[in-house]
Residue, then its C-alpha position, 0 to 999 in steps of 0.5 A: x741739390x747734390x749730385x746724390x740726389x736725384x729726384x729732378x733727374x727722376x722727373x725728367x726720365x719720367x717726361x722723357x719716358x711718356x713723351x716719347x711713348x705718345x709721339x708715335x700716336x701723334x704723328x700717327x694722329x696727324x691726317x695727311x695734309x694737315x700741315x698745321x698739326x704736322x709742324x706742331x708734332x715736328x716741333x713737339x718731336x724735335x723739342x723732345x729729341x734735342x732735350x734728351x740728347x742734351x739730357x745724355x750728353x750732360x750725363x756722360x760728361x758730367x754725371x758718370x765720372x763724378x759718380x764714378x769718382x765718388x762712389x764707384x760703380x760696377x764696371x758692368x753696370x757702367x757699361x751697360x748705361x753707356x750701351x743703352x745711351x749709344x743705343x738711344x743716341x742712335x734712335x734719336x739720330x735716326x728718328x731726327x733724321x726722318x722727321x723733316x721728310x715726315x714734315x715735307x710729305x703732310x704739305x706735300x699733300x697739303x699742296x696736292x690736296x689744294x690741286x685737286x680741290x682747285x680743278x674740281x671747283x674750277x670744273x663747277x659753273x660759278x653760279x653752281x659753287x655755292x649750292x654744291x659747296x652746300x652739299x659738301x657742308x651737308x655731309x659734314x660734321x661741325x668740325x668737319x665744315x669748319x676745317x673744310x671752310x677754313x682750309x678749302x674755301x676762301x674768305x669772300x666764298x664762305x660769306x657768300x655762302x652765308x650771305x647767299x649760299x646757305x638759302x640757295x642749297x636749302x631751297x633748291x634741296x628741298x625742292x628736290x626732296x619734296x618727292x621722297x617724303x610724299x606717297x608714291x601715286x601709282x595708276 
C-alpha cells in the first residue's frame, strides 16, 4: 500500500466512526451493578479510545507531513484537520478520564446491592429462605432468575432450592391460593 492509497485507512474511520457511536448506548445498557458488563464496555471502551489515539498520533507524525511533502495541501484544510484532531483528542482524554469512575460506580452498587440482599436474608428464618426465594423466582422472567441465582444466591442455596426448595414453595403456594380459584360462599 502506498500512502496515496487509502482504502485501509477508509476501513478504520469507518470502525472507529460506528464504535464510538454505540458506546454511549452500551454504557447506558449497562444495569447498575452489573459489574461484568461494566468491565466488558470499560475494556470495549478503553480499547477503542487507545486505538484512535494511536490512530491520530501515527497520522500527525506520519501521514501529514508526507502528504504535505508530496502533494500539498491547502494551509486551511490542513488546519482544519489538525483542529478536528486536537478537538477529538481532547474528547478521548476526557471520556478516558471519566471511564474508571464509571467502572468503580457499577461495583460500588454491585457491593451496596450484596448489603441489602445479605440483611434482608439474614432478616428471614432460615427455614423460611427457600420458599421466599420461590417467590422471588416466581416473579421473574427466565433470564431474570438465572441472573438473580447466579449472582444473589449461593451454590449450596440454589441446589436446596432445586433439591427442596421448589416443592416447599409450590405446595405451600398452592395451599394458599386454593381459596381464590374456589366460589366464595356467602350466608
Amino acid at each position: 500500500m502506498t500512502i496515496t492509497d487509502t482504502r485501509d485507512m477508509v476501513l478504520v474511520h469507518r470502525v472507529c466512526r460506528r464504535e464510538f457511536r454505540l458506546l454511549p448506548l452500551m454504557v447506558r445498557g449497562v444495569v447498575d451493578g452489573d459489574t461484568t458488563s461494566a468491565s466488558r464496555v470499560f475494556r470495549h471502551a478503553t480499547e477503542m479510545i487507545d486505538a484512535l489515539q494511536h490512530h491520530h498520533q501515527n497520522e500527525d507524525e506520519l501521514l501529514w507531513p508526507r502528504l504535505e511533502q508530496r502533494a500539498p495541501l491547502d494551509a486551511v484544510m490542513a488546519e482544519q484537520m489538525q483542529a478536528q484532531h486536537n478537538v477529538i483528542g481532547e474528547l478521548l482524554a476526557r471520556a478516558g478520564a471519566a471511564l474508571p469512575a464509571w467502572q468503580r460506580a457499577a461495583r460500588a452498587g454491585d457491593g451496596e446491592l450484596d448489603e441489602l440482599a445479605e440483611r434482608g436474608f439474614a432478616a428471614m428464618p432460615k427455614r423460611r429462605a427457600l420458599v421466599f426465594l420461590g417467590h422471588i423466582l416466581e416473579s421473574a422472567s427466565p433470564g431474570e432468575q438465572s441472573q438473580f441465582l447466579r449472582r444473589r444466591v449461593p451454590p449450596p442455596v440454589r441446589l436446596l432450592y432445586r433439591l427442596i426448595g421448589r416443592r416447599a414453595f409450590t405446595r405451600e403456594t398452592a395451599a394458599l391460593r386454593a381459596a381464590l380459584a374456589a366460589p366464595s360462599r356467602t350466608a
